[in-house]
C-alpha positions as CSV (number, residue, x, y, z in Angstrom):
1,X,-25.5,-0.4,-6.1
2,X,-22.8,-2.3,-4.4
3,X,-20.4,-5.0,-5.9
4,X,-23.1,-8.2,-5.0
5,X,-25.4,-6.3,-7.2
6,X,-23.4,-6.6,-10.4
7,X,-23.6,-10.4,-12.3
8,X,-19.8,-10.6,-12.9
9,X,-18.3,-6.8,-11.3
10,X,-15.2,-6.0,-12.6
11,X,-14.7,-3.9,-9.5
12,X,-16.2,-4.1,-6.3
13,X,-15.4,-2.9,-2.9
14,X,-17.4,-3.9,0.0
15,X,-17.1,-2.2,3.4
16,X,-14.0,-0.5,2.7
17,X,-11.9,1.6,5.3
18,X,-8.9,3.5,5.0
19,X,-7.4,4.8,7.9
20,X,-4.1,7.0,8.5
21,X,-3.6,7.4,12.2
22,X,-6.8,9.1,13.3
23,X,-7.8,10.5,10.1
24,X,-10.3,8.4,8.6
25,X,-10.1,8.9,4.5
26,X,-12.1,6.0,3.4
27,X,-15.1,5.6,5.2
28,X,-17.3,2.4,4.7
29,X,-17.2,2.7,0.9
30,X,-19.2,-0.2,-1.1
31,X,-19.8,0.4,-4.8
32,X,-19.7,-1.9,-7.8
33,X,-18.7,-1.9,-11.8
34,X,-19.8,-3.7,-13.9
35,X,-17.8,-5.0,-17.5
36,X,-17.5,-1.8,-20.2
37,X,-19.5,1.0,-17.5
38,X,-17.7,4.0,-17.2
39,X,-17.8,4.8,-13.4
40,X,-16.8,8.5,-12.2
41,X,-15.7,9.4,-8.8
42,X,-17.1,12.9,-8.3
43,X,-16.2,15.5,-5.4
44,X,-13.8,18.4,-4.2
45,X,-10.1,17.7,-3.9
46,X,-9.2,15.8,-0.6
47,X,-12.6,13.9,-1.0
48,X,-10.9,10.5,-1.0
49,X,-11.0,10.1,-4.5
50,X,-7.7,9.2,-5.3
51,X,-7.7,6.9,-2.3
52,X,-10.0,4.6,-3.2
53,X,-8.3,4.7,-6.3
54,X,-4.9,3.4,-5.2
55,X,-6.4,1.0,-3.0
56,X,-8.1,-0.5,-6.0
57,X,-4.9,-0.7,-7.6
58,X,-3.1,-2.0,-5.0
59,X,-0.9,0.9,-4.3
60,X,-2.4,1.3,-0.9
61,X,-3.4,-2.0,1.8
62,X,-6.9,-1.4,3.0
63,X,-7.4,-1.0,7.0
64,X,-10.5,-2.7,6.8
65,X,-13.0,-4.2,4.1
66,X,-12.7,-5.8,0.7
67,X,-11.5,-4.9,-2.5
68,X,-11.5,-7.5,-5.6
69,X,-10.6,-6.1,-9.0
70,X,-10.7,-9.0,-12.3
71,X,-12.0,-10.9,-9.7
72,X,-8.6,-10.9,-7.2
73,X,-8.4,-9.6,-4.0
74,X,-6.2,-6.4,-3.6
75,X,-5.0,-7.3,-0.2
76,X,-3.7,-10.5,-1.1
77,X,-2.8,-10.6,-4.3
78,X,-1.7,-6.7,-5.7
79,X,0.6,-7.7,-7.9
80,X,-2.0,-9.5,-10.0
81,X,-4.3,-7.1,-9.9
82,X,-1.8,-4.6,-11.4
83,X,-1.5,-7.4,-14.5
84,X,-5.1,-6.3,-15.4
85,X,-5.2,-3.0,-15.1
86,X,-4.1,0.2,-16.7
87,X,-3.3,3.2,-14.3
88,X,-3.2,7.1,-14.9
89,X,-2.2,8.6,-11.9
90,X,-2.8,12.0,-11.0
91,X,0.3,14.2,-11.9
92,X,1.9,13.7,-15.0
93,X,4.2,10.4,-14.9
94,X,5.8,10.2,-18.7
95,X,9.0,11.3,-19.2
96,X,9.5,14.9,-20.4
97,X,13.4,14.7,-21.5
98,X,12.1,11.7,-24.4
99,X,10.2,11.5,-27.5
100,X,6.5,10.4,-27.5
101,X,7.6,7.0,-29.4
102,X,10.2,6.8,-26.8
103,X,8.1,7.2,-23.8
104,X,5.6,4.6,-25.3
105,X,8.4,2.1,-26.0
106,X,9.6,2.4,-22.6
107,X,6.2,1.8,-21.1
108,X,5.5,-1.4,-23.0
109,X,8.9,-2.9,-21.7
110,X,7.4,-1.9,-18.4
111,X,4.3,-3.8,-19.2
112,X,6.0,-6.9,-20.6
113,X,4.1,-6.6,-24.0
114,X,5.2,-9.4,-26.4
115,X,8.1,-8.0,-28.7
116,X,5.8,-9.2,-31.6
117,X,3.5,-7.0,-31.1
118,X,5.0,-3.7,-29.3
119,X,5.3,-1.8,-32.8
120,X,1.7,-2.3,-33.4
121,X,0.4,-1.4,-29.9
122,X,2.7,1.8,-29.9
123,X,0.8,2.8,-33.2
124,X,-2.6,1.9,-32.2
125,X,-1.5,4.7,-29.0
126,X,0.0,7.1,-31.7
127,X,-3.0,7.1,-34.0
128,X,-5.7,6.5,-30.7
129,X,-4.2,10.2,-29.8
130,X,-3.9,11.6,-32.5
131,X,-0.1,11.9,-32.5
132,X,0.9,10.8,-35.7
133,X,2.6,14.2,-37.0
134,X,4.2,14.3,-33.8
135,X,5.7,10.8,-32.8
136,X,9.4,12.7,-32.5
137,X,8.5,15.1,-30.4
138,X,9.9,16.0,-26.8
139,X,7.0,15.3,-24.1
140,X,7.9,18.6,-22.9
141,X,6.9,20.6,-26.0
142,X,3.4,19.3,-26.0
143,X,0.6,21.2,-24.4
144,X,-1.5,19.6,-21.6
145,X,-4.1,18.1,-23.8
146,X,-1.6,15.9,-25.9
147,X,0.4,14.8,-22.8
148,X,-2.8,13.4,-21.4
149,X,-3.6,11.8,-24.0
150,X,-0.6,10.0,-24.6
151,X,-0.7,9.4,-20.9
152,X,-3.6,7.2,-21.6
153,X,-2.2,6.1,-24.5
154,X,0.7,4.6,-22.1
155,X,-1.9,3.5,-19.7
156,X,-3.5,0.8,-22.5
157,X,-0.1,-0.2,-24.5
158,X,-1.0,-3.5,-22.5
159,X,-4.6,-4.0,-23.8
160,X,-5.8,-4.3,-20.2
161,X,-9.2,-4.9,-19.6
162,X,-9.9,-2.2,-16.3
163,X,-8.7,1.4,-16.7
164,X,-8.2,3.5,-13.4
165,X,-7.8,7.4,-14.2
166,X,-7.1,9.5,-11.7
167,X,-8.1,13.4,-12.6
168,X,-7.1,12.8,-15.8
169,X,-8.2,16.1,-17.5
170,X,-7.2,18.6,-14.6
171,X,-5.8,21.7,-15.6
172,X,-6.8,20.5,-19.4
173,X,-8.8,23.3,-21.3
174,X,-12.2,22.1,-21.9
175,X,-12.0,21.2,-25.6
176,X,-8.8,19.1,-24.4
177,X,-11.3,17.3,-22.0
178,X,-13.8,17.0,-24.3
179,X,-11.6,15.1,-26.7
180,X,-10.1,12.9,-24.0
181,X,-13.8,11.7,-22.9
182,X,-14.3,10.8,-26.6
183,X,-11.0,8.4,-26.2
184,X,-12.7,7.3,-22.6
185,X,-15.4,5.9,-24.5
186,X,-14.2,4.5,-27.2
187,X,-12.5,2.2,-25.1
188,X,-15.8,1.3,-23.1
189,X,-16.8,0.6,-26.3
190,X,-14.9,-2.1,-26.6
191,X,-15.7,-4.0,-23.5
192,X,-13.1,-2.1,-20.9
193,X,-14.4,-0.8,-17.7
194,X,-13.6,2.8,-16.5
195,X,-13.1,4.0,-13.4
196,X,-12.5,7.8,-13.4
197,X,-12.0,10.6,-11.1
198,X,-12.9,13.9,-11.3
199,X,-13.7,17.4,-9.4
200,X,-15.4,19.0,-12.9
201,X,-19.1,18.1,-11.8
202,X,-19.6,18.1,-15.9
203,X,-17.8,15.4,-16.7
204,X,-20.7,13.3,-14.5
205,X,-22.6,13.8,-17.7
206,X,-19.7,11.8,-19.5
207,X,-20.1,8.7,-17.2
208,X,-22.9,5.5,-17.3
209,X,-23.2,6.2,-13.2
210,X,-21.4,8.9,-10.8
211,X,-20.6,8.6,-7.2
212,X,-20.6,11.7,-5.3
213,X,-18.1,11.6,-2.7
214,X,-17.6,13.8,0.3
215,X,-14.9,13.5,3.7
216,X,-14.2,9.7,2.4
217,X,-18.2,8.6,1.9
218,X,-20.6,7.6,-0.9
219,X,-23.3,10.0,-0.2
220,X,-25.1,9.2,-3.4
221,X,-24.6,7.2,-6.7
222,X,-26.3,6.7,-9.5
223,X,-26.5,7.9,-13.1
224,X,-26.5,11.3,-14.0
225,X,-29.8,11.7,-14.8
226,X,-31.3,10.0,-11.6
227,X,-29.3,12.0,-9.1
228,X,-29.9,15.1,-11.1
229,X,-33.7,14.6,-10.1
230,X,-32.8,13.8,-6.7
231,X,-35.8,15.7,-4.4
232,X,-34.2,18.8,-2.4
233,X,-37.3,19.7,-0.2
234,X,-38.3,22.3,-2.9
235,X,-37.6,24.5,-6.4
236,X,-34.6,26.5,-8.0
237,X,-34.0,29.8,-9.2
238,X,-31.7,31.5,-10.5
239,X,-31.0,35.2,-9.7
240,X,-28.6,37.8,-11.0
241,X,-27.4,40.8,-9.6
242,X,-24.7,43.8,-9.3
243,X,-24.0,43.2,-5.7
244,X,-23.4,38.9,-5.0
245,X,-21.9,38.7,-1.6
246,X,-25.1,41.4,0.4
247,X,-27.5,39.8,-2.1
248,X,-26.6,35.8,-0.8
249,X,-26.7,37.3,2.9
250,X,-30.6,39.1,2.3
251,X,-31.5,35.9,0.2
252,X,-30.6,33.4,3.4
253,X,-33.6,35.1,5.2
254,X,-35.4,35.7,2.4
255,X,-39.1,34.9,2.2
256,X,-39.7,31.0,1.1
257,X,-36.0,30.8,1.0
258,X,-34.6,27.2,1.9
259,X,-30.8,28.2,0.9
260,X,-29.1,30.1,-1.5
261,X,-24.9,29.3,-2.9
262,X,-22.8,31.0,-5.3
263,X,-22.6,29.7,-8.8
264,X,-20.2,31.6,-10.7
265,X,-21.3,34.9,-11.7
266,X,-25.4,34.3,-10.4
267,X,-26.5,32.8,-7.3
268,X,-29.0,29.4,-7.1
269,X,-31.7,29.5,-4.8
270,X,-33.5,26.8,-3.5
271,X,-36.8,28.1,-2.6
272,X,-40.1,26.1,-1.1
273,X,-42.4,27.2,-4.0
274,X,-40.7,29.3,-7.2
275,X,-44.4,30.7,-8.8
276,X,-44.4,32.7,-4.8
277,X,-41.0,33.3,-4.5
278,X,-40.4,34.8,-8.0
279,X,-43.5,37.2,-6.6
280,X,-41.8,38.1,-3.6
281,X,-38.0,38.1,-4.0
282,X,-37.9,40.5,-6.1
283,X,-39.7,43.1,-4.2
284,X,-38.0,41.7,-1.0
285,X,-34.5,42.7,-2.1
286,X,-35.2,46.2,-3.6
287,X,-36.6,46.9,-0.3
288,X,-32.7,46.2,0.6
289,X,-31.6,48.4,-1.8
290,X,-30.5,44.9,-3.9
291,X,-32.4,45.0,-7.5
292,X,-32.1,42.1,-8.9
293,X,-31.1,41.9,-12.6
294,X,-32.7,38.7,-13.1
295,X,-34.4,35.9,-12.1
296,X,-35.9,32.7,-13.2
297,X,-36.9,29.3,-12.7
298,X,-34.3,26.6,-13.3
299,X,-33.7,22.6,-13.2
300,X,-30.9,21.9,-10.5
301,X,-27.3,20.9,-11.9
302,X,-25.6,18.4,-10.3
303,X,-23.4,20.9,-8.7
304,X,-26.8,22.0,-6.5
305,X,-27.6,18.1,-6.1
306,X,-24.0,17.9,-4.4
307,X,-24.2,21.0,-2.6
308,X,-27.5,20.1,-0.9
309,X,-26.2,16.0,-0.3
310,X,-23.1,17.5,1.4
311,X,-25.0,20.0,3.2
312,X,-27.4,16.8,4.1
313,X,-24.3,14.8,4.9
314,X,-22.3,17.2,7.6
315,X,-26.2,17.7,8.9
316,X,-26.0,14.0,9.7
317,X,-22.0,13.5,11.0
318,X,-23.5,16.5,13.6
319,X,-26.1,14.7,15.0
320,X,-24.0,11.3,15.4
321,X,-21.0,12.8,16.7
C-alpha cells in the first residue's frame, strides 16, 4: 500500500532512493501511513531502516523520489517537517550527567513548548513513564527500560502528531519492551501515527501493518497476520535434535525437503507435504546416525516468512544482475 492509497497519509514516500557513492541504501521504497496506524519497519541491522527514517525526518536529502510527512515535502521544507514530528533516534540521546526532570525541561526549551504549559507536559512524561518516584534521579542510574522510556517521554513533550522511533527497545529486556509497546499504543490511541523500527521480528505482532525490509527494499508489507500466511511453496516442521549443524546439512537433501534454517535451539523445515515428510525424515536421518528428538507440524513465524522473502529476494537481484 503506497502513500496514494491512504485518504489523508500522514506519511508517504513514493519512489524513494538513497544513494551514498555507489552503495545504494534506499532502493525504490514507496509505502504509506495513515493517521493513528502504528507502522513497523522490520529487518536485520544495515537493512535501511534507519535510513528511511532520517530521510523522513529530514535528517538526510533524498537522491531521488518523494517524501511528504504532515503533508510537507522533506526535500524542501525539513525544517517544517521537524515542527510535527517527534524523533527517537537510535542510541541513547538524553543527557546522563542530569536529572530526569532536568533532561525533560531541557527538551521542551528545545521544542519551544509554551512556558504555560511546560510544567504540565513534563508531568504528563513523568507519569506516561512511570517515573514519578524517580523525577530526581541521575539518567545514568536508570536501567535501559526507564531511559527509553523517558526517551520517548522527551520525544512527545511537544504533543506532536507523527512519532518516528528508531530501534527503540534494542538491548531492552523483554518485559522493558513489552511495557514500552503499551506506551506506543496508547499514543496511537490518541490519534498519533507511529512509525517504528525494529530487528525483534516479535514486535511485528505489536504493529497495525509491518514492512519487511531487506538491502534497502520493501519486499513485502502488510499486517501481521496477512504476511504470516503468505504461501512458501509448501508446509513447516519443526525438528529437534542433539546434533544441529550435521542435522541442517542431511535435512538440505532430505526427502521432500524444500529448505531447512536454524531457529534457536530446533531447526524449521519447509517441506512439500508434512503428513509424508514427518513419515520419512525421521527414518531418513537415523539412517545418518541423526535421531531426531522431535518433530512436528507447525504454522510459520514471521521469522520463516522473512527468511523465505529474502531468500526469494537475493533469488531475484541474481537473475537481473
Amino acid at each position: 500500500m503506497n502513500g496514494s492509497e491512504i485518504s489523508d497519509p500522514q506519511i508517504a514516500a513514493e519512489d524513494l532512493v538513497k544513494r551514498f557513492g555507489d552503495f545504494v541504501a534506499v532502493d525504490h521504497v514507496s509505502f504509506g501511513v495513515a493517521r493513528g496506524e502504528i507502522m513497523g519497519f522490520l529487518g536485520p541491522n544495515g537493512a535501511g531502516k534507519s535510513t528511511i527514517i532520517r530521510i523522513l525526518c529530514g535528517l538526510l536529502r533524498p537522491s531521488s523520489g518523494r517524501a511528504r510527512v504532515a503533508g510537507i515535502d522533506v526535500a524542501r521544507d525539513p525544517e517544517g517537517v521537524r515542527e510535527h514530528i517527534g524523533y527517537m533516534s537510535q542510541k541513547f540521546s538524553l543527557y546522563r550527567d542530569l536529572t530526569v526532570e532536568e533532561n525533560l525541561r531541557f527538551f521542551g526549551g528545545i521544542y519551544r513548548v509554551p512556558h504555560a504549559l511546560l510544567q504540565k507536559r513534563i508531568q504528563f512524561a513523568i507519569d506516561m513513564a512511570g517515573l514519578g518516584d524517580r523525577a530526581n534521579a541521575l539518567v545514568s542510574t536508570l536501567a535501559g527500560g526507564w531511559q527509553q522510556r523517558l526517551a520517548l517521554g522527551c520525544a512527545i513533550l511537544h504533543q506532536p502528531p507523527i512519532l518516528f522511533l528508531d530501534e527503540p527497545t534494542s538491548g531492552v529486556e523483554p518485559t522493558s519492551r513489552r511495557r514500552f509497546w503499551d506506551l506506543i499504543h496508547t499514543l496511537a490511541a490518541e490519534g498519533v501515527t507511529v512509525l517504528v523500527s525494529t530487528h525483534y521480528m516479535d514486535e511485528a505482532e505489536y504493529c497495525d501493518r509491518a514492512a519487511l525490509i531487506n538491502q534497502g527494499r520493501i519486499i513485502a508489507i502488510d499486517s501481521p497476520g496477512a504476511l504470516k500466511n503468505t504461501p512458501l511453496g509448501g508446509e513447516f516442521l519443526l525438528l529437534e535434535c542433539e546434533a544441529l549443524g550435521p542435522t541442517l546439512a542431511a535435512l538440505q537433501k532430505g526427502p521432500g525437503v524444500i529448505d531447512a534454517s536454524v531457529f534457536g535451539n530446533a531447526i524449521h523445515v519447509l517441506v512439500r507435504d508434512a503428513g509424508q515428510s514427518l513419515a520419512s525424515l525421521p527414518p531418513y536421518l537415523v539412517g545418518k546416525g541423526l535421531p531426531p528428538r522431535r518433530i512436528e507440524r507447525i504454522h510459520p513465524s514471521l521469522e520463516d516468512v522473512f527468511v523465505h522473502l529474502v531468500a526469494a529476494d537475493l533469488a531475484k537481484r541474481r537473475q537481473a544482475a
